[in-house]
N, C-alpha and C positions, 0 to 999 in steps of 0.2 A: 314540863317542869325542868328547868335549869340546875343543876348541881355540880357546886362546887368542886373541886379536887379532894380539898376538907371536906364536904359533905360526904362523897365514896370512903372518903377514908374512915369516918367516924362509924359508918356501915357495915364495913370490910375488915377492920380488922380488932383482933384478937386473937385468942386462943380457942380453940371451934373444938364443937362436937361433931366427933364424925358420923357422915350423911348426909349433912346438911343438903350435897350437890343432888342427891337425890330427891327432893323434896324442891329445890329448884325447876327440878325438869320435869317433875311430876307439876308443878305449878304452871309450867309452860303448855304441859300437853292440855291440861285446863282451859286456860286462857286460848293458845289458839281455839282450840275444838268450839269454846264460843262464840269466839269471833268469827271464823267460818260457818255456824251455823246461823248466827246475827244474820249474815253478808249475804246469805244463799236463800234467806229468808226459809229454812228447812222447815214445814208447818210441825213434824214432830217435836223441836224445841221452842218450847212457850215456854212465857216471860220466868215460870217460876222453875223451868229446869233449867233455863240460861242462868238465872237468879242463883241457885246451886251450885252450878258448875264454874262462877264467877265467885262465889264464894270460898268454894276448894282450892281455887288457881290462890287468893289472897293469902287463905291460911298456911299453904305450902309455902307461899313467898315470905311470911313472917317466920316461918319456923325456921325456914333457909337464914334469914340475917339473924334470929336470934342464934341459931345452934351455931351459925359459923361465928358470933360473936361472944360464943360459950355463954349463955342465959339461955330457960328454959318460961314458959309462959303458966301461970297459976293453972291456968284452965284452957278450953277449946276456943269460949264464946270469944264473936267477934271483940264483945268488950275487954274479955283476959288479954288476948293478943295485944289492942291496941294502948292497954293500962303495958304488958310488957315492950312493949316498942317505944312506949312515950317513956319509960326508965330507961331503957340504954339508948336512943338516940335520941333525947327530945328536938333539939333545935331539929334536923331534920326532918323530924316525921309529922311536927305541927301540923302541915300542909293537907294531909291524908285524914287525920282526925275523925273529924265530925264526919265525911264520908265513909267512910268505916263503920261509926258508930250508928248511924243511920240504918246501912245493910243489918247492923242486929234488930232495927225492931220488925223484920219480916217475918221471923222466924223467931217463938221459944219451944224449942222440943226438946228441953232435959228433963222438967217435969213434966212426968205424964200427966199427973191430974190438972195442970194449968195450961198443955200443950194447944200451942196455937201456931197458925202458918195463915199469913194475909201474903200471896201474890201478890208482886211488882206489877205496874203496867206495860206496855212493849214499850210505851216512851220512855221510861226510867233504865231499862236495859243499855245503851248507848253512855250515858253517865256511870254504872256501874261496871260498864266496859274499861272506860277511858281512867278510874280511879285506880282499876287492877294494872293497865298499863303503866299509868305512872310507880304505882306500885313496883312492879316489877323493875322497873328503869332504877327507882332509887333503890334496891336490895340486886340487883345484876352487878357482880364483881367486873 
């Protein structure tokens, strides 16, 4: 994904809450750790722990651009994040969307009475990868 100078910028700056960079490298340690387990083919991560841990890496990277761009997100679900990213960056974060929004329906565990989890396939893994990377490129100061 190509970005602009304008695009970094509309990302980067504000008036931040502090930590944010915490939650950056915490989103990274994520993101590698799945990628290197992706890549090594490790049989202990299956699709739906990679699935998780591709998940963590996103949420940390949204809290990192939200909090450094001082906005906090309604809620955890993938959806809260990405209804908050679509209000302060919309032109840029269009792109990411619907991928984003996809990763929530594997997963509802806030209500327990309604709790549900449908694992990803290992083909879907690789897409889920490549969303958080770009992810991460556009919220990377």
């Amino acid at each position: 994904m190509a970005l602009s100078d304008k695009d970094r910028t509309d990302v980067t700056s504000s008036q931040s809450i502090g930590g944010w960079e915490i939650f950056l490298h915490d989103g990274e340690g994520f993101l590698k750790t799945a990628f290197g387990a992706y890549e090594k083919k490790k049989a202990a991560f299956t699709p739906e722990i990679l699935y998780n841990m591709i998940a963590m890496a996103i949420e940390k990277f949204v809290m990192s651009a939200l909090m450094r761009h001082g906005k906090m997100p309604y809620n955890h679900t993938m959806k809260d994040l990405v209804e908050a990213m679509d209000a302060a960056f919309p032109a840029t974060f269009a792109e990411l969307r619907e991928g984003l929004l996809k990763m929530d329906t594997y997963q509802d565990i806030c209500d327990l009475d309604g709790f549900r989890i449908i694992p990803p396939e290992h083909s879907e893994i690789p897409g889920m990868l490549h969303l958080a990377q770009k992810l991460h490129t556009l919220v990377t100061p």
